[in-house]
Structure formats: C-alpha cells, structure tokens
TILOZA-327401 format. One line per 10 residues: number of its first residue (from 1); their letters; for each residue x, z, y of N, C-alpha, C, CB. Coordinates in nm, 3 decimals. Glycine has a CB too. Layout:
BEGIN
NUM = A = X,Z,Y,X,Z,Y,X,Z,Y,X,Z,Y ~ ...
This chain:
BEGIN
1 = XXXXXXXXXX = 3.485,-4.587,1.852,3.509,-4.559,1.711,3.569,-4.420,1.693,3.601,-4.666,1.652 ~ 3.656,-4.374,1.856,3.689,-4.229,1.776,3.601,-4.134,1.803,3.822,-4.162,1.807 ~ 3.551,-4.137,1.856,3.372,-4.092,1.883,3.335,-4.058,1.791,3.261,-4.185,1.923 ~ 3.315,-4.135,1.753,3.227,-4.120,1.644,3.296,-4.097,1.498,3.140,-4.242,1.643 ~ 3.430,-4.081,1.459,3.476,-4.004,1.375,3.523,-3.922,1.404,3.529,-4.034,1.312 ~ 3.481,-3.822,1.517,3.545,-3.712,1.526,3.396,-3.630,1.512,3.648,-3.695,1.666 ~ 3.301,-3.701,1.554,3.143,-3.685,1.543,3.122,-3.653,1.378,3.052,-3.844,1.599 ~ 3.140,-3.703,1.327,3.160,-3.722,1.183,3.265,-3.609,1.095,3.219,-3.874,1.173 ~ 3.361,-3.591,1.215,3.425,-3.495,1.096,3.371,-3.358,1.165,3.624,-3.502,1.073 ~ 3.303,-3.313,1.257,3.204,-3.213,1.339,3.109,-3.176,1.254,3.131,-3.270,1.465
11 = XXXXXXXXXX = 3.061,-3.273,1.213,2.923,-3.248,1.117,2.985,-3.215,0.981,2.809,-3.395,1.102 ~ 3.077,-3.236,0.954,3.143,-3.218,0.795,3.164,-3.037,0.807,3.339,-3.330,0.765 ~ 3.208,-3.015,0.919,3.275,-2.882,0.961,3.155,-2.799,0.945,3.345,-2.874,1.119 ~ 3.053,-2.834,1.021,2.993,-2.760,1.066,2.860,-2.737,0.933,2.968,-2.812,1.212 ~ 2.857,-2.833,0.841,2.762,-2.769,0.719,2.841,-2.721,0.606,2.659,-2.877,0.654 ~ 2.990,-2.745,0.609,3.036,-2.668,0.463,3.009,-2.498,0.484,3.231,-2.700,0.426 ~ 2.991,-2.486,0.374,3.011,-2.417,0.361,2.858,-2.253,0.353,3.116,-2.454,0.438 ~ 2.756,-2.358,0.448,2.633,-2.311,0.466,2.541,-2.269,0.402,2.591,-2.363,0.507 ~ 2.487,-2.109,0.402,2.427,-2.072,0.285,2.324,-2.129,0.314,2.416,-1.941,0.245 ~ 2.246,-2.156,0.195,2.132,-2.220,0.139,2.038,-2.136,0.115,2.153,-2.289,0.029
21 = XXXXXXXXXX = 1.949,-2.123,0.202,1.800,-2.006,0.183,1.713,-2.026,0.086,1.694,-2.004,0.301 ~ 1.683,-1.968,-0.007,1.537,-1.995,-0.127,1.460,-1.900,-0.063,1.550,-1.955,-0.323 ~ 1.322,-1.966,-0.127,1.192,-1.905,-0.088,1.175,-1.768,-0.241,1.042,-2.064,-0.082 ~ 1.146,-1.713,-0.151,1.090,-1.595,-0.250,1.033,-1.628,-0.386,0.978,-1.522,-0.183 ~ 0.925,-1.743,-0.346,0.865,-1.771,-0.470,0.939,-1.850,-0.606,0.756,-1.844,-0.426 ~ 1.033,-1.944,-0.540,1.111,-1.997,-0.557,1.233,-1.945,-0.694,1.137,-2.007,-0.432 ~ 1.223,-1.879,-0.625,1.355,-1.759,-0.673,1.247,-1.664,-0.813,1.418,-1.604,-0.477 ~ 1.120,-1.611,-0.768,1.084,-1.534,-0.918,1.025,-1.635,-0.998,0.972,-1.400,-0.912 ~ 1.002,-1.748,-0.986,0.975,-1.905,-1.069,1.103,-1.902,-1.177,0.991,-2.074,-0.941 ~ 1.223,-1.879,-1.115,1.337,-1.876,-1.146,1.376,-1.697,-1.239,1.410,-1.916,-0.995
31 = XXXXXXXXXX = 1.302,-1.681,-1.211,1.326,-1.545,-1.321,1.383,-1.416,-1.228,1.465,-1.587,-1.460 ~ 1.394,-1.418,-1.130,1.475,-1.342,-1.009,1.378,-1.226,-1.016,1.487,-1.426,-0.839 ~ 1.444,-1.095,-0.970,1.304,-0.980,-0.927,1.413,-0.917,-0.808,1.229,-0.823,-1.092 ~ 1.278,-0.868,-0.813,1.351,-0.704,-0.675,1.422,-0.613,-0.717,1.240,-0.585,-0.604 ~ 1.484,-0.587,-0.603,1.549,-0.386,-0.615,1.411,-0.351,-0.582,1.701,-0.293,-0.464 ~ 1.448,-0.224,-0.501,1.412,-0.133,-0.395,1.431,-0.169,-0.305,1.452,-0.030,-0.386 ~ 1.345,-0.135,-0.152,1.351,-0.169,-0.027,1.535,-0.117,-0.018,1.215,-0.082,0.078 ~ 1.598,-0.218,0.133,1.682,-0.189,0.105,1.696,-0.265,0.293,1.741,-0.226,-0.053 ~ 1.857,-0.231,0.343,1.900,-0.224,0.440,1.972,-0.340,0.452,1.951,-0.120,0.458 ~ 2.012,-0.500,0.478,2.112,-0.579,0.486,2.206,-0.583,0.581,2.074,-0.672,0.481
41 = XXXXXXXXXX = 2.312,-0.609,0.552,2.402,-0.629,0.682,2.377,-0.650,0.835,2.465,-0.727,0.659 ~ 2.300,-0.730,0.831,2.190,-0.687,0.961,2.129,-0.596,1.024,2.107,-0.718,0.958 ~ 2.118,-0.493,0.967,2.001,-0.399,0.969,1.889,-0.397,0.971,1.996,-0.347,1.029 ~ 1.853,-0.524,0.918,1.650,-0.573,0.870,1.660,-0.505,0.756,1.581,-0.775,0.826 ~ 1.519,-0.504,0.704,1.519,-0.409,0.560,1.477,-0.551,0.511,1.394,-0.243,0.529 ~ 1.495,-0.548,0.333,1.461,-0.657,0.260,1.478,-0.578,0.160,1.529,-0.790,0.267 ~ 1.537,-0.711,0.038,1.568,-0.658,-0.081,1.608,-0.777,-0.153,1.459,-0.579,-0.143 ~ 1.725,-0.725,-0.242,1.842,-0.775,-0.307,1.728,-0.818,-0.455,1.998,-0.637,-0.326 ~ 1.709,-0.962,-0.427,1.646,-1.071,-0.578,1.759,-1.082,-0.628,1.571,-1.246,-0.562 ~ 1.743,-1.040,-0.771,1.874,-1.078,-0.826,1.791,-1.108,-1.010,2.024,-0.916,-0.800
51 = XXXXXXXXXX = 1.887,-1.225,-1.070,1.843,-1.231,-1.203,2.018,-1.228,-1.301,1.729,-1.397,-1.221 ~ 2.031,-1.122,-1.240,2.172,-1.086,-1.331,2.304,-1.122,-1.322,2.164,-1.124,-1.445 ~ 2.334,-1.245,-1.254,2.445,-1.283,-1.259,2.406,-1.364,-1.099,2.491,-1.362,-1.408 ~ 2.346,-1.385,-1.016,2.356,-1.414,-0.901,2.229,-1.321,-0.796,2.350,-1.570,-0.909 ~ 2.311,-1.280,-0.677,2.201,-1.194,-0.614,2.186,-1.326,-0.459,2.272,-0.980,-0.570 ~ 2.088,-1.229,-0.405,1.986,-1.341,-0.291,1.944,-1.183,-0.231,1.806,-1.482,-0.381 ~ 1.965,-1.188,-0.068,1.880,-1.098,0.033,1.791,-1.147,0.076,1.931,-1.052,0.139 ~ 1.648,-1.079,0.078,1.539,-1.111,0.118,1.475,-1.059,0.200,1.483,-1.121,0.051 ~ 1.432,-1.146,0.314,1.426,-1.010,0.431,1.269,-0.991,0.465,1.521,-1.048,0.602 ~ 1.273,-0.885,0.489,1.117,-0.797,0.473,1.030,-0.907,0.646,1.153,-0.522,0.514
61 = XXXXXXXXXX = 0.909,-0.980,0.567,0.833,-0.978,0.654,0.737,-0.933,0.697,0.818,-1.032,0.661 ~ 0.685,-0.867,0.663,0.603,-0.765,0.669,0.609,-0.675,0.758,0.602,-0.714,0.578 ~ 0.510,-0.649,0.898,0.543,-0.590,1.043,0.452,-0.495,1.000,0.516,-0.677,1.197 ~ 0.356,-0.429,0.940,0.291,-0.338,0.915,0.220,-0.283,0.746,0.210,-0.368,1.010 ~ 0.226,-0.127,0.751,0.175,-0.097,0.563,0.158,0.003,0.578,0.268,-0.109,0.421 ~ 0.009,0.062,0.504,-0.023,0.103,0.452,0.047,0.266,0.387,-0.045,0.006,0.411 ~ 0.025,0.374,0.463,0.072,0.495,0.385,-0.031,0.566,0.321,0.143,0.590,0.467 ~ -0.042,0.599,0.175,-0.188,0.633,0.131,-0.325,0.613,0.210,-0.186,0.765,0.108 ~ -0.376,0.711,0.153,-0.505,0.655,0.210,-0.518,0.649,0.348,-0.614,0.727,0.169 ~ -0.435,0.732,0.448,-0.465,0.771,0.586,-0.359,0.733,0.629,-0.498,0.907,0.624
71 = XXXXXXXXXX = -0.290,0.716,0.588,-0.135,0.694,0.708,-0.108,0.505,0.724,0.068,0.788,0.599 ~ -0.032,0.515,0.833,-0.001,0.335,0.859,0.116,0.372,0.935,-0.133,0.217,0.964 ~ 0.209,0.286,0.908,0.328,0.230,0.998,0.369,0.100,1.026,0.433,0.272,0.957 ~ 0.401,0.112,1.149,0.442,-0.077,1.210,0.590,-0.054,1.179,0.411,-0.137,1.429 ~ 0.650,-0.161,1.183,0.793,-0.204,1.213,0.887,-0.284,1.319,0.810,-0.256,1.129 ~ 0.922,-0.225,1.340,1.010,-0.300,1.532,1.059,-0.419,1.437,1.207,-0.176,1.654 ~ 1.104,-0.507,1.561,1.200,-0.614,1.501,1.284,-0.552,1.483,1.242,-0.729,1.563 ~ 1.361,-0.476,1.482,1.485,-0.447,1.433,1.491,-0.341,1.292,1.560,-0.387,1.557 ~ 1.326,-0.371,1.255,1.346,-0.272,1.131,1.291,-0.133,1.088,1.464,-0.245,1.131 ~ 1.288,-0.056,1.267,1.253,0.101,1.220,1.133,0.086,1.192,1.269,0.225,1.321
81 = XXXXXXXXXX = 1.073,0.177,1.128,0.959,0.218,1.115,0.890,0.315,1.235,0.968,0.274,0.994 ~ 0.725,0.280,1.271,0.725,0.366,1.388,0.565,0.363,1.321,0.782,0.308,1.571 ~ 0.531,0.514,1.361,0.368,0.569,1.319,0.253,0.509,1.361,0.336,0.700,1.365 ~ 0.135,0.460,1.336,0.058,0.407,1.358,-0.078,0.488,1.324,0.087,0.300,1.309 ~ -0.158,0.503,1.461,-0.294,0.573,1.424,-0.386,0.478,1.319,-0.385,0.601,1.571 ~ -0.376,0.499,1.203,-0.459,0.393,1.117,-0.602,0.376,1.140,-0.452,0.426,0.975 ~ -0.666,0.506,1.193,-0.794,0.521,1.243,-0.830,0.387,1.357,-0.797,0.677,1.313 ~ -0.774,0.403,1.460,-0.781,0.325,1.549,-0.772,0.207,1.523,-0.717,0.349,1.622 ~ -0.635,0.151,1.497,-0.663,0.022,1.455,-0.755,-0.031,1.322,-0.543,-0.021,1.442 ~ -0.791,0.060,1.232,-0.905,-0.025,1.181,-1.033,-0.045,1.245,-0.938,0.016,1.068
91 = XXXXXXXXXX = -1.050,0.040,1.313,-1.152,0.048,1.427,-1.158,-0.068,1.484,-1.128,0.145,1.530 ~ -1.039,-0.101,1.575,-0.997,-0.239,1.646,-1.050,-0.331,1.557,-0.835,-0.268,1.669 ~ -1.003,-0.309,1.429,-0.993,-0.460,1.358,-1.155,-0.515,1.264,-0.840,-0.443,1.224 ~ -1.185,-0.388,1.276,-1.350,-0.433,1.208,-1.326,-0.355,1.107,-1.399,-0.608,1.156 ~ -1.255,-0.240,1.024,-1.211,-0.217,0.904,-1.061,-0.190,0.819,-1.258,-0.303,0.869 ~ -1.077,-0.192,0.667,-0.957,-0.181,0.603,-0.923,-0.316,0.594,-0.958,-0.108,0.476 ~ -0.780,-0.394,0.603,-0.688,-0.491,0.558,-0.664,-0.526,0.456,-0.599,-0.479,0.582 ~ -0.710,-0.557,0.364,-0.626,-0.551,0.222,-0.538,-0.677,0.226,-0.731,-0.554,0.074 ~ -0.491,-0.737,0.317,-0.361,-0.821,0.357,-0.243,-0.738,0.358,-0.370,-0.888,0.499 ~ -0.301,-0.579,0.398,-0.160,-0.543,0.427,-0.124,-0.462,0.324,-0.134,-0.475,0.558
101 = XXXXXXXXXX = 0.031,-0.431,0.294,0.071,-0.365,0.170,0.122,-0.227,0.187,0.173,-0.442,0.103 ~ 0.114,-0.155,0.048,0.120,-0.009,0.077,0.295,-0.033,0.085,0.040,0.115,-0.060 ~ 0.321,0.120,0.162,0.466,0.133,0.168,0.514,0.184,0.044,0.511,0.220,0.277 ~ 0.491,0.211,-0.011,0.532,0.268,-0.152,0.537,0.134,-0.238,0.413,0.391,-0.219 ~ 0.409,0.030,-0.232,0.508,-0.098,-0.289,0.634,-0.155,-0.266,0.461,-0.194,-0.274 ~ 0.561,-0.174,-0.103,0.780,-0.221,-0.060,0.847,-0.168,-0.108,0.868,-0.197,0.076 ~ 0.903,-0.026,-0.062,0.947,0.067,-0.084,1.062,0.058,-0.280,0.804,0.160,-0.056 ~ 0.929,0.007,-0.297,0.978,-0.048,-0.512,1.017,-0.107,-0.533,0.918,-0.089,-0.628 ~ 0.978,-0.229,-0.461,1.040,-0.353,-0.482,0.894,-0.432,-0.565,1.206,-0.332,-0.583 ~ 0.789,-0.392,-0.484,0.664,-0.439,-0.531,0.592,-0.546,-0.446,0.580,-0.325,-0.545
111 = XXXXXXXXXX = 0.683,-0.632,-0.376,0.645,-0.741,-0.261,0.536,-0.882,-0.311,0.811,-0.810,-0.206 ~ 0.456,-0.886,-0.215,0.396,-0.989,-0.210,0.451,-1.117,-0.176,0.314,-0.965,-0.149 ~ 0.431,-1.243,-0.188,0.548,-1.357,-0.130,0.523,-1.351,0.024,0.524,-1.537,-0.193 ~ 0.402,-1.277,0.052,0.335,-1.290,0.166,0.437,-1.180,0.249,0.164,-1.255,0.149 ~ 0.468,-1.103,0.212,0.578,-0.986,0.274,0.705,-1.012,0.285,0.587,-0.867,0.200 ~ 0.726,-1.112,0.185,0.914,-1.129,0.170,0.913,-1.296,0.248,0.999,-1.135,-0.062 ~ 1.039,-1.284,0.330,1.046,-1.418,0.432,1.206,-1.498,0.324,1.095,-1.351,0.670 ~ 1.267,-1.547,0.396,1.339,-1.623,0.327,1.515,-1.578,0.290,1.320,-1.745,0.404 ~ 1.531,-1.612,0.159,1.645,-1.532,0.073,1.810,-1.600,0.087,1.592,-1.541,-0.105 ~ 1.884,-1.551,0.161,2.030,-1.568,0.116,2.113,-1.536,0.029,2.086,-1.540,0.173
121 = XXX = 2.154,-1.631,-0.025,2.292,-1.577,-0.115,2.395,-1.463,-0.080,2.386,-1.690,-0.125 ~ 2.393,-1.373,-0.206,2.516,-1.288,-0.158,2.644,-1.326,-0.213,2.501,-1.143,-0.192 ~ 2.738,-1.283,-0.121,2.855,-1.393,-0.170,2.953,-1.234,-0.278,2.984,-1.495,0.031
C-alpha cells in the first residue's frame, strides 16, 4: 500500500505543471497567427502564434526551402541554415517540389501546417 501511494504521489509530481502542446492547426482554428521566423530558447527557429493575450512557440518543421527561383537551403537539426545546389537535387528528384516552401514565406510568418510542428505555451 505504500507503494503504491508514493507511486501515486510520483505521478501527481511529475504531470503538474506540464505544458500542453497545440497543433498548429489547432491554434489558427482558434484565431492565433504568426510573427516572423524567429529563434526559441532552444535555438530551433519557429515562431511565436499568438492571438493577443496568450502566445504559443512553434517550432519550424520544415528541413528544406526554396530561395527564389534558383537558390535552396537545408536546415541542420539544430537550426542553421546550410546552401543547397538546387540544380542537383531537382535533378535527383525528377524536378521542382512544390511541397517545399519559399524562405521568404517562413521567414513572414507565412507557414504551411505542413512546416510548423507542435506549439508550446509561453509562460
């Protein structure tokens, strides 16, 4: 029996307090929009959904985009941006992507749900 209320007060401990992730879509259903691409405490890039009186970080999923007509860049996991021969890999790939998004959308705060992964509360 003390097993198992100490089991019990473990699990009490261990979810207060736990932020609660919304889905992107979730959140502009809800009236929420973007900044601008932006940097989180982490150092992932995302962007701060906010509908005025509560904000949410949203972190960039999106591993590759689009620089005008000729340019492309990938993204490390940790965020940087690194140059990409766009030539080549459309070559590789059979063509242009239109899955993938220009950097100048991100960049706005012009995300697809398909680009933005899942949103924390800012406290």
């Amino acid at each position: 029996m003390k097993k198992l209320a100490i089991g019990a007060f473990v699990a009490v401990i261990a979810t207060t307090g736990v932020a609660q992730a919304e889905s992107f879509t979730k959140l502009t259903q809800q009236g929420y929009k973007l900044g601008k691409l932006t940097t989180g405490k982490s150092g992932l890039p995302g962007w701060i959904a906010s509908n005025g009186t509560k904000q949410y970080f949203c972190k960039m999923l999106a591993n590759k985009a689009y620089v005008g007509k000729d340019g492309m860049v990938g993204f490390t996991s940790s965020g940087r941006q690194v140059g990409v021969d766009r030539a080549t890999y459309e070559r590789i790939i059979g063509g242009f992507d239109p899955s993938i998004p220009q950097l100048s959308d991100l960049k706005a705060g012009r995300a697809r749900p398909a680009d933005v992964g899942y949103c924390l509360p800012l406290s």
